[in-house]
Each structure stands twice: as C-alpha cells, then as structure tokens.
N, C-alpha and C positions, 0 to 999 in steps of 0.2 A: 857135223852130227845131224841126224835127224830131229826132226819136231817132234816131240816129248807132248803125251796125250795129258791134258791135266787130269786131274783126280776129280772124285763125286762132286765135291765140294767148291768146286771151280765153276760150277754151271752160274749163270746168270739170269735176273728176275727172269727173263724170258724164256726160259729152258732150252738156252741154246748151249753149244758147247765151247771150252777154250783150248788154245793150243798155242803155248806159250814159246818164244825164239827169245833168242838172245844176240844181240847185231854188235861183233866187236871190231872198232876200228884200231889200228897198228897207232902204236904211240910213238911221236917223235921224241919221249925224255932222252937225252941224251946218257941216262945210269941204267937203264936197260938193258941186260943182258942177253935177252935171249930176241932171233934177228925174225922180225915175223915179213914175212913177205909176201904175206894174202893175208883176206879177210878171214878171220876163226871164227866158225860160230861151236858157241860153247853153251850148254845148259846153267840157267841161273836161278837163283832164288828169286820167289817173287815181294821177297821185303826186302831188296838192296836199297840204300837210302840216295838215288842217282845225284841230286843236284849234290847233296855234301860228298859223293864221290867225284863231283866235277871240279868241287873248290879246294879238295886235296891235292887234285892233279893241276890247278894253275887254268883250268879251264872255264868262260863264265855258261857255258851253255854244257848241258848233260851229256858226257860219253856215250850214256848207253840208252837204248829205247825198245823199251818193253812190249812187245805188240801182243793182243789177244785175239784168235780165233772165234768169232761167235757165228754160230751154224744154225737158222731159228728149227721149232722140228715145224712136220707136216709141211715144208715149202713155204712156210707164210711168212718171207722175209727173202730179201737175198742176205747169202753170208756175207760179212764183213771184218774187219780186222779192225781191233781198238787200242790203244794204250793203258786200258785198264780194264780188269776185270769180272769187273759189274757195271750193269744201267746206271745206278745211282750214282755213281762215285762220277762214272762218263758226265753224265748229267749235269751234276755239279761242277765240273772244268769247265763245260760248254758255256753254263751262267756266268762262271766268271768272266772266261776271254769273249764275252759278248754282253758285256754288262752297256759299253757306251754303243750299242747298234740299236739306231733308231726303229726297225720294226725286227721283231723276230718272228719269223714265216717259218711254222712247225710241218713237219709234212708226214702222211703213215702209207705204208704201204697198201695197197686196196687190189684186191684184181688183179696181181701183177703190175699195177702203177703207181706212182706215187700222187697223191691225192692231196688236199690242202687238209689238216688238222684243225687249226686254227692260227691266230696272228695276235702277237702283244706289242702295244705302241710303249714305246722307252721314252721317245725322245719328247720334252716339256713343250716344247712349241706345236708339237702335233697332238699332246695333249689337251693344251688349249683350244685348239681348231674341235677336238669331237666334244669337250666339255660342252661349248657356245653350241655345237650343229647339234647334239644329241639332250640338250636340256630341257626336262623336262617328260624327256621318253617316257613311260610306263614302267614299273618296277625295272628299271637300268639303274645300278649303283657304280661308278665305272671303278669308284676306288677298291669294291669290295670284290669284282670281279677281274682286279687286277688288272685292268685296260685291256683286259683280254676277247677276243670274238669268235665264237664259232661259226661254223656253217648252219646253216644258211644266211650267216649277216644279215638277221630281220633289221634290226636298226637301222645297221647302215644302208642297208634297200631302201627301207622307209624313207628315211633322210638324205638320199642321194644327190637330189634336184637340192636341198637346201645344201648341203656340202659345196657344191660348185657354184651356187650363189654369195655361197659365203668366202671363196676361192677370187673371183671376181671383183668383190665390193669390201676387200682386206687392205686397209690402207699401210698396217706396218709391211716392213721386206721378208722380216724374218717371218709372221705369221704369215705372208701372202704365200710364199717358198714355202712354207712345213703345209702350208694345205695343197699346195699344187705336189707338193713331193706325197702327199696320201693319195690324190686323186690318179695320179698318177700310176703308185704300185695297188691300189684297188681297182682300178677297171679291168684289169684280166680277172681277178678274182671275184668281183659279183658280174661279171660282163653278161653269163648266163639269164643271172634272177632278173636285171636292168632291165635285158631283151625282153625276158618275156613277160613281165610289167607292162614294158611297152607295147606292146602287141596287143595285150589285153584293153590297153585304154584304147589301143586304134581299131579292135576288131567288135569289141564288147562283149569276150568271151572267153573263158576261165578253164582251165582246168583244177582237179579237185587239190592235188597236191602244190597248185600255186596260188590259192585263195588267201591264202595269209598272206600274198603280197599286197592285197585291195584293201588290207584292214589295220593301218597303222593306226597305233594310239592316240586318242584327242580326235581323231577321222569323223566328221560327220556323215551319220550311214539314218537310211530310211527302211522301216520295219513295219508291220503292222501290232495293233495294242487293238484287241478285239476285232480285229476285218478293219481299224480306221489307219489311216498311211499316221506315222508317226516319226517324229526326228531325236535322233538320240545321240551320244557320241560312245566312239568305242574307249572302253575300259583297258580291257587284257583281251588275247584270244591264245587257243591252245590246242592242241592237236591232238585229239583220242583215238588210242588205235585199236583196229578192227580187231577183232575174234572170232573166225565163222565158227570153232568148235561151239565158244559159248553163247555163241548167237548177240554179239555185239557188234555193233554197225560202226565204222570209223565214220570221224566226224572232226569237223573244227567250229569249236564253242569258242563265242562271241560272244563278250561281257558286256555291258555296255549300261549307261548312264541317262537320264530323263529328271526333267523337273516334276516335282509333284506339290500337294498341299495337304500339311495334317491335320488343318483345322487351327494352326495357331501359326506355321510357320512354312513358305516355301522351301524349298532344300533337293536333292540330287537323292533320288529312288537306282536302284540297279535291277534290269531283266538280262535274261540270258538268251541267246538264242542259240540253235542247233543246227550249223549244214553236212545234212548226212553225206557220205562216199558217193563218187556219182561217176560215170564211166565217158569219157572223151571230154569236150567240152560241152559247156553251159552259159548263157546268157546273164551277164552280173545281175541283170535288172528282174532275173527270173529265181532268182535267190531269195531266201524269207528275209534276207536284211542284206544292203548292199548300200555302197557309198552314193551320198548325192552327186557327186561329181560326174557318173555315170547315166544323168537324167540329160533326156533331150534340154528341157526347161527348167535348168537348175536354180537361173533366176525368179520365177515364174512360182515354183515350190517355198523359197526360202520366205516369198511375199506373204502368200496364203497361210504359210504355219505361222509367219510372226505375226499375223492379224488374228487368229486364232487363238496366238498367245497372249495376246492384246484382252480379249475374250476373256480367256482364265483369269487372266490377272483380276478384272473387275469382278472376277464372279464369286473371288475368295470370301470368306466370311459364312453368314448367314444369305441368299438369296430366298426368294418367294418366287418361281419363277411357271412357266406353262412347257409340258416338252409334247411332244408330236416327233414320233417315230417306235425308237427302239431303244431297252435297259438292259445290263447284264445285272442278273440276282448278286445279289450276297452274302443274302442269310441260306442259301440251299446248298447240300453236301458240294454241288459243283458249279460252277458259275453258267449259267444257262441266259439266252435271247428270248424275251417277252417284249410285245409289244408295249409300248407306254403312251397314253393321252391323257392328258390331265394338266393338273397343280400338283405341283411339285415343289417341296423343298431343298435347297442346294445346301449342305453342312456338312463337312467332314468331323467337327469337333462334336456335331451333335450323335454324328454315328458311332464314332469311339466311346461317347462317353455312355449313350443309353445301351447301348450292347454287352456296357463294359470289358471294352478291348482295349490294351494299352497303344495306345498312337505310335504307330510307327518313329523310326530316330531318325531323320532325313539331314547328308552333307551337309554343310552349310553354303550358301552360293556368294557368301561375301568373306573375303580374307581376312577381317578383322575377325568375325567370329568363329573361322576357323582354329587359328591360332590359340584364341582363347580355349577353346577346348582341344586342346590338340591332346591330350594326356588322356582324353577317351574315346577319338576317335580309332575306328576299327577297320584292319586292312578288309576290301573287298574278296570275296575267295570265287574264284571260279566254278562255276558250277560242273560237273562230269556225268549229267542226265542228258539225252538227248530230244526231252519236251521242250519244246516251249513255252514259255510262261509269260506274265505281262510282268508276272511280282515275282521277287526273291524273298524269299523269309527276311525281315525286316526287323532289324535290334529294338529292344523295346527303350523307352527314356523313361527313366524311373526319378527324373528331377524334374515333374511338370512344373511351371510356373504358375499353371490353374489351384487355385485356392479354393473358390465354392462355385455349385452348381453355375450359375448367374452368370460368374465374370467369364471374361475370353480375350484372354492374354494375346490378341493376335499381330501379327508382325508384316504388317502392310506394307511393307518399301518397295518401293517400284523395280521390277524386272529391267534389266538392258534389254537391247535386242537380242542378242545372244541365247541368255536366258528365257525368252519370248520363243524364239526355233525352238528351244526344247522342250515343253511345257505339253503335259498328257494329255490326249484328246477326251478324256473322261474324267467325272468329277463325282462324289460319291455324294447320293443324294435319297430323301424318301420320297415314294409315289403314297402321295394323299389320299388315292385314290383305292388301292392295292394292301396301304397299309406294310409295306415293306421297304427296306433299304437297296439301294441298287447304284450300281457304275449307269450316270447320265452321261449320253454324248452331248458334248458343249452345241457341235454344229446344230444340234436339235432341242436347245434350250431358248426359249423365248422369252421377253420380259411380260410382267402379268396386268393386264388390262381387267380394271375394274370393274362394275358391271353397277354402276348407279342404279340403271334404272329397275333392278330388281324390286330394291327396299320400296320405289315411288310404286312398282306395279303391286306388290304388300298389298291385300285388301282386310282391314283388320273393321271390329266395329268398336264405335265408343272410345276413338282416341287411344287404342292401346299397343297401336303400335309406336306414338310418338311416346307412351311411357317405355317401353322395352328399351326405345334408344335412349331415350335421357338415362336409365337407369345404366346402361351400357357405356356410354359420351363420358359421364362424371366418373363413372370406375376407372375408364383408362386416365382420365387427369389427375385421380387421387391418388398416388403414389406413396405420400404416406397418410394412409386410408388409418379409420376409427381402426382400434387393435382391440384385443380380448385382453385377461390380466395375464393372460399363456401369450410370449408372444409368437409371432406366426401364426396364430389360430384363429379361424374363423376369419379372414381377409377374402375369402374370394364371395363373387357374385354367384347366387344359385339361383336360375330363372327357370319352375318349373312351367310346361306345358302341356296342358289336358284339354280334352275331346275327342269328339268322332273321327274316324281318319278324312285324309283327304281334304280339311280344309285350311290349310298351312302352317301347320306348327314346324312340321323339316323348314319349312321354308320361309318362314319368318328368321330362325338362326343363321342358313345360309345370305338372306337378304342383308341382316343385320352386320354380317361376318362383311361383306364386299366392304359396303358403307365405312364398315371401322379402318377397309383395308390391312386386314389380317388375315392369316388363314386361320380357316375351319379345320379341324380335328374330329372329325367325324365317324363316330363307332354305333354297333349295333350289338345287343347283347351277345347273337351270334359271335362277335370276333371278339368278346372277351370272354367266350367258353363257360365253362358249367364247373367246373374243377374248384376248389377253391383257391389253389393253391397259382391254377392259368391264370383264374381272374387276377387274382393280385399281383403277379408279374404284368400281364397285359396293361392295367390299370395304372400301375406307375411307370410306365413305359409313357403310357397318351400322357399322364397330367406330368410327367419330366418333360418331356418336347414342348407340351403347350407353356411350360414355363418356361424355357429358354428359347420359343420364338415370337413369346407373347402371343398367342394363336388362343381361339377362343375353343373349346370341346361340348359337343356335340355328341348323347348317349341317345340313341334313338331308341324308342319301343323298350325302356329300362324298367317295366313292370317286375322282372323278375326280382331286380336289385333293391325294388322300392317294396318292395310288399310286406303288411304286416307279420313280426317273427310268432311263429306260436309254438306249442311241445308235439308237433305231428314231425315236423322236418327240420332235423337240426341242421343237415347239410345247407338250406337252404339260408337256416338264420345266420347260418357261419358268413355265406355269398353277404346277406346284408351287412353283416356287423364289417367285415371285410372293407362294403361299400362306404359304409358313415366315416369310417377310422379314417380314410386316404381323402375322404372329400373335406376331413376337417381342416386339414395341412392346406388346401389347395388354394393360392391364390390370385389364381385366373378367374376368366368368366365361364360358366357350365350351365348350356340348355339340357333341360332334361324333359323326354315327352313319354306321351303314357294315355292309355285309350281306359286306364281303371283308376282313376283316383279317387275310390272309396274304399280303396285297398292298401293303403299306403301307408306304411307304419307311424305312427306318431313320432319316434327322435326322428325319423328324415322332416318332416312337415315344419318339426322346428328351422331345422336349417334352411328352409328356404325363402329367399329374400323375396322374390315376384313369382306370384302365380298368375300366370295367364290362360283364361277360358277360352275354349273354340266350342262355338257352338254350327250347328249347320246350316249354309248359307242360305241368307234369305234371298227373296227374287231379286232384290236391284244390286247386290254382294255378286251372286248367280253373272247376273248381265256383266258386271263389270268385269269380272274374271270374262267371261268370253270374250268381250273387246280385246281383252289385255293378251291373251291368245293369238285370238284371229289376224292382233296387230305385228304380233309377234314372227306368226307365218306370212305374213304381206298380206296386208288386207285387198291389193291389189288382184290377187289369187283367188278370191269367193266372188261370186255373181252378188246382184242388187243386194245389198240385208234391210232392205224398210222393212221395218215389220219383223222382220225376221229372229233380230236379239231377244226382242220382249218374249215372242213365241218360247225360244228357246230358255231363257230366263225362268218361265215359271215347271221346269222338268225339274225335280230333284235330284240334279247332280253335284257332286264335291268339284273341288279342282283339281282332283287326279284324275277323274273321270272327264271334265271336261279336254281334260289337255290329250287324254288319249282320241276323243271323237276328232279332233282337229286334226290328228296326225292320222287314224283310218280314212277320211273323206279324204286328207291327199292324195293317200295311195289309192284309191279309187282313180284318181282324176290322171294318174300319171301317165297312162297308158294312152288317154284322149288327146293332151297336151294342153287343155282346155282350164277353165275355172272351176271352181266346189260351186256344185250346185245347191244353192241352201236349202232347197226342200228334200233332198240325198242327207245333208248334215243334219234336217232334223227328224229326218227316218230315220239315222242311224242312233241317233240320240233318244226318239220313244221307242226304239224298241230293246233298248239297253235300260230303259224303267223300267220297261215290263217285266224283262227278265230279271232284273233285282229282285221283283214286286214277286216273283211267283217262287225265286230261291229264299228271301223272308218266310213266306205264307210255308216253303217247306220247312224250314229252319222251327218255326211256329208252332 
C-alpha cells in the first residue's frame, strides 16, 4: 500500500511534515496460517506498544519499525526519515543511546552545509583536562553551562597554547590520552580562529571581527588614562552590534581592571574601553587598548610602569609635594587639561571628604580580604557605551572605618610587582595654588624642597620676627594646648598683621610657613566671595584641609571680614559674624593681614593672640631688602654697586616695589647679554618716586 499522509497534528516542532510506513517482516511461527511470501507493507497505528509486541512473539528485538517523513518547509533542511514523530521525543532517544560518548559534536544545517552548533564533553577525564586549562576564565561556569561550547570557542582559543602544555606535561595515562584525545578532535574545529590568531601575532594586524581573539581574560593590555600609556588587565569583552538605521556603530567593549587609591585603601578600579567597527585590517598597537605582548619592548614597558608603581605606592597618604607640568579638573561639569606649577597637595581622602563624596568601593587586592567580604562584593557589568572613560561609576562603601575628621584609617601594605604594573598614572590631588582639586600626573609630581632662606631674608624690626616664630615653634609642640571651659574652643593661634602694603606681612606667613615645613593655605577675600552663604562654605573648606594637613591659613587683605558691624549693612555683619563663629572652632595657626586696623571690630581684636605692626621701611630695612634681591638675581648680574645700595636705600620704596625694579633693569639688559647697569636701576627706581609722588599729590 501507499504511504498514508499524516494528519495536522503530525507536523513536528520544526513545521515539517510526517509520512508514516509500516515495514512487515514474514513470521517464521510455525501456527501461522496464512503463507506470506513477500514483504507486506500494511498501514499501522502510531501507538502500537513495538517492544511488548516483540516479547509476545518470543522475539528480543522489535518486529516492527516505525519511520517518519520530516520534510522542513522553505528548503531549510534536507528531508529526513525518523522513528519518531517529533524533535523532542527524537532528541530524547539520541541522549539516551549517547549517554557514554565522550564528546557530542551537535551540527545545523547552514547554507546548504552542515556547520558545527556546538560540542559537550561527557567524558570525566576530559573534563578534568578543561577544568585545570580553563580555571579561572572570566565568567566561565563549565558546571552551569553544561560543559557545553559554542562557536566561536573564545575559551578555548584563548587557552589553546595552555591546553597542549598542559597535554605535554600530564604525567597520568589516563589524563595525558583524554587531553590529547580533545586536542586532537578540536583542531579542525578551532583550526580557523588558531590561524588567524596566529597571523595576527606574526603580522601585527587585526581584523574587526577577530579582535576578541587578542583580548582573553586576566590579559595584560596598554591603554591610555588621560593621554598617559597605562597597564590594566582585561575583565570581560563583548560584541555590540551595529545599527546603521539607528545610527549605532558596532564595536567590541573592553572591561578591564587598574589599581587605584581612595585615600584609605589600595583596591582594583574598572574602565571601559570602546573599539569601533573598522574596515580590513588594523594595527593592534594602533588600537586605544591592545595587549602588551604586542610591544616591540615588552620588557622595557613592564620596567617603567613597575617603577612608576613604586612611585604611587610611596605617594599614598597625605604627600606635600611641587608638580610642573599638567592637571585634569575635578570639580568642572567635565574634566578638562590646565596647566599646573606649584605646591601641591597629594590626598585622595582629603578630596572625598571635603567635597563630601562618598569614596569610591575598590576590589580588594589581597585574597584574605576578599573573602571576608565576599557577601558584598558586586559582579562587574560591562559597559554598552561606546566612550571612553578612565572611571566607571564606582559603588559607594557605606561602612567607612573613618570615625572623625583627624584620623585616616589607612591601609599601607606594600604592592607585589604585579600590582606595581597596574597602578594609575594619576593621583587625586589640590593645586595650592589654584585653589582646586584635580587628577596629578605622578611622572610630574616632585618632592618639595624648603626654602630656609626665606624666613633668614625676613627683614622685620625690633625682634619680631623671632617672636612670630616662637609664638608659631610652641603651638606646633603644644598639642594638648591651654583649653577654653567649651572644649575645642579657642585653641588656635590668631597672628594678626597691619600696615602699609608692600613691606612684608604676605611674606613673613609664607617665610614662617617654609621654616615650620608646612603648607600655606593661602586665600584672599576675593576667593571666599561676598555671598554669605559662599563665604561659609568656602571657609570651612580652607580651615577643614588646614586641619587635616596641619597647614598653616593665610586670609590676605581680610579688611572686609574684620570690620566693625554697624546698623547701615547687615549683609556685611552677617560676612563678620560668619567669620568669628568658624575662626572660634579653629585649631590651626591663622595669619590675618589688613592695610585698616582702626576698623576692626572689637569681638575680632579679642581673639587675636599676636599683633604684629609693619611700618614703612626705614633706609638701612630699605638697603637690606635690596641686597637680599640683587642677591637673589645673582649679584654676579649688576655692574660695580659701591655706593650704589646707600643711594638707592634712601628712595622710598616697599619691598614689592623693590623687587619689581630688579626684575624691570633685567629685562632691559636681556637683549645686550650684558650686566644691570646701576645707574639704569636707579633711574628706574627715582622715577617710579616720582611718579608715586605726583599720583599721591593727585589722590590729595
């Protein structure tokens, strides 16, 4: 009889079609009656119970065999013939009669070909073999992916060269056979990705859709972290696919891992990086991030970052340091390149805490403290932007070990080498100078050379300058200094300074400040604003810092802040009252200068521990500051001066004005190549009284 079409319900997951036969062979029972002398094919039911009709008839194997037609539609199959009629059921016999076959090599149809699906390793001794080669991969679970692999076998690309190491240097039989039996049926199957791996390492150059084979996990890859060459290692990477409708660029995002510091603790930072779609090949080394292994002088690089990481290590904490070059902002809507020269403070803990930012949560780099917190640690997530960034949004720790202002819980343990290659070329630091917070490049941080001979070039009269320091010397040794019945109140040093400008009162604080070897903190009414509300944020910004770097502050030209309050301007008594309240908590040292102090409200006068007078210099004051100049420029630089000092000594000049005459007669001379003529420096010098002399008599 013919082949009988099945019915609707016959079709299979696939929407193919069945076509059921039935195959009878002649029986030899001997109670048979009727004489069959050919094969009969007869229509059957498709729930006949076969094996229990084999065991009726005395047979151990089934009479009868059920084939099905499956026809897929649209040609995307070839037909085949089954024993059962559905995928699943199929499916499910196949697992069982292939339960003990060491790899199952799935295959689909593709193109008209058959194409590889994927592969599952069965067998425990080659399970062993990828456990040891694949430990430690990057989110690889092999139990929960059922020892399963698709294409493109990134793993086992990755681990290839260790697989047959590991094939090599197997001393049992059994494992060294189950690894040579993988190596074996895997080399036709990655033989492609292997090639062109290899090519790339021999040619040193990529194509876009084989960039993930240069980026296995754990990989040490070189990026840049603001324009500085930086070493990081890879995380995860991921494949984003294009969209020209919506105008998305494919790419392959690079996770990747870096040492940082938060001010209390070293620990593993994450950035991202993004290599867009790119057409033929490309140069690895012309990629924004690419493995060291691809450097001419791979040794050569690993030197310079671990010496650099040497650097970081020592710079952690609080540093006092000088940079010369260039800062990235951090307090402006976007991180922006300013030059930087100066003094400079290195602090991560002091940035997070006077900004009030929560300190980033940083890995931990040692496995003990891992563990310990393993219950809070959080999976890295890939990023699916295609900027680059140096930072990833960073988990806040909401369990600081910081108690008060003062202390700094910090976690000094010495870096491996390891850890040394990883380590940011930036370090979050304030410019003194600038008055802001900003990313310092380590290469352009220097240690800070003190400057003795400021305080000795100090021309003070009457011994007051050796009081300003005593008074200054014994405050840093009293520590637990005379207290008010409030405590904390009233412990700091208030030295104010008054006179005419120009004959060193900035400059006696900055002399005093080298001497103590502290930094200066140095503000001007201007940059604590006029607001009430700026000033007192500004204000406890300077006196927080200058307390936790022990830094002396410096309010220059604070006439505004000192003046007596009256009923004309409340706004301004508010600025004073503002000012008294915060300076009475404060227990650092605080110059304060001021060209009116016959203006200056009574509660401030109280508070002030030393007053120091500037009056304007007499002639031999006069002479001495221009020595101390002239010495300063290389006295080697001016022609004869017999005679010459005294002359200039009795001009009525400050020491701001002298110091600018010195610096005009240079730039006269530069152009000669020659010496300052002294009678040029002191033409320049009477006719700058005169001009004084005749803008007074206008002022007048």
């Amino acid at each position: 009889m013919a082949p009988l079409l099945g019915s609707e319900d016959s079709r299979d997951h696939s929407g193919s079609e069945h076509f059921q036969v039935e195959v009878v062979k002649q029986s030899p029972l001997s109670n048979h009656k009727q004489d069959l002398s050919r094969d009969t094919i007869a229509p059957r039911a498709m729930n006949i119970p076969d094996a229990a009709e084999a065991s009726k008839l005395g047979r151990s194997s089934k009479p009868i065999s059920n084939w099905y037609q499956h026809i897929c539609t649209y040609d995307s199959c070839p037909e085949r013939w089954s024993e059962f009629d559905n995928v699943d059921a199929d499916e499910a016999d196949l697992k069982i009669r292939t339960t003990d076959v060491p790899i199952i090599h799935r295959h689909k149809y593709q193109k008209k070909h058959w194409v590889t699906q994927s592969i599952t390793i069965q067998d425990p001794s080659m399970k062993k073999v990828l456990a040891d080669v694949l430990k430690d991969y990057q989110d690889l679970d092999l139990e929960i992916e059922n020892w399963t692999f698709k294409p493109p076998f990134m793993p086992l690309v990755h681990r290839w060269d260790e697989l047959n190491e590991y094939q090599d240097q197997a001393t049992d039989p059994v494992v060294k056979n189950a690894a040579s039996a993988l190596l074996t049926f895997l080399k036709p199957v990655l033989d492609s990705s292997v090639v062109s791996l290899a090519k790339t390492r021999a040619t040193g150059k990529v194509k876009f859709e084989d960039v993930w084979q240069i980026f296995p996990p754990r990989s040490l890859v070189q990026t840049k972290f603001y324009g500085v060459d930086t070493i990081c290692r890879v995380v995860k990477y991921k494949e984003r696919e294009g969209n020209r409708r919506e105008g998305i660029i494919g790419a392959w995002i690079i996770d990747m891992e870096y040492i940082d510091w938060n001010g209390e603790s070293s620990g593993y930072a994450t950035t991202t990086v993004s290599i867009l779609a790119f057409e033929g090949y490309c140069r690895v080394i012309a990629l924004p991030v690419f493995p060291i292994s691809f450097h001419n002088d791979e040794a050569g690089i690993r030197e310079s970052m671990i010496e650099r990481g040497r650097e970081f290590q020592r710079l952690r904490g609080f540093r006092f340091m000088v940079s010369s070059g260039t800062k990235v902002t951090l307090e402006t809507k976007h991180p922006t390149y300013q030059p930087v020269a100066g003094k400079v403070c290195v602090d991560a803990y002091a940035y997070y805490r006077s900004c009030n930012i929560v300190k980033p949560k940083l890995r931990s780099l040692y496995e003990e403290d891992a563990h310990a917190n393993i219950d809070t640690a959080e999976e890295t997530e890939i990023s699916d932007t295609a900027y680059e960034s140096k930072f990833t949004a960073a988990l806040p720790e909401v369990n600081s070990t910081s108690v008060g202002p003062a202390e700094r819980p910090e976690d000094l343990r010495p870096l491996s080498e390891e850890h040394l290659l990883l380590t940011t070329p930036w370090l979050k630091g304030f410019d003194l100078k600038s008055k802001d917070w900003c990313e310092l490049r380590i290469d352009e941080l220097k240690d800070m050379t003190w400057n003795d001979e400021a305080f000795e070039k100090l021309v003070l009269p009457n011994g007051e300058k050796e009081l300003a320091w005593s008074f200054v010397e014994n405050k840093s040794l009293s520590r637990d200094s005379f207290d008010d019945f409030i405590p904390d109140k009233g412990r700091g040093l208030i030295i104010l300074m008054f006179g005419p400008p120009g004959v060193g009162k900035t400059f006696t604080a900055e002399a005093v400040a080298e001497r103590s070897r502290v930094p200066l903190y140095s503000m001007s009414a201007g940059d604590l604003g006029t607001k009430p509300a700026d000033v007192e944020k500004a204000l406890e910004r300077a006196l927080e810092l200058c307390r936790m770097w022990d830094a002396m502050l410096l309010l220059d030209e604070a006439d505004v802040f000192l003046g007596t309050r009256t009923n004309e301007s409340l706004a301004r008594n508010e600025l004073v009252s503002i000012f008294l309240r915060k300076l009475e908590y404060y227990a650092g040292t605080l110059f304060l200068t001021t060209n009116r102090i016959s203006s200056i409200d009574h509660a401030f006068q109280s508070r002030v521990d030393l007053f120091l007078r500037y009056d304007d210099l007499t002639p031999e004051a006069r002479r001495r500051v221009w020595e101390n100049f002239i010495d300063r420029a290389g006295r080697e630089k001016f022609e004869n001066m017999d005679g010459s000092l005294e002359k200039l000594s009795q001009l009525s000049l400050n020491g701001r004005e002298i110091k600018n005459l010195i610096k005009s007669a240079q730039l006269l001379s530069l152009k000669s190549g020659g010496k300052v003529p002294m009678d040029r420096l002191y033409m320049l010098a009477n006719k700058r009284v005169q001009a004084l002399e005749v803008l007074d008599s206008v002022e007048g």
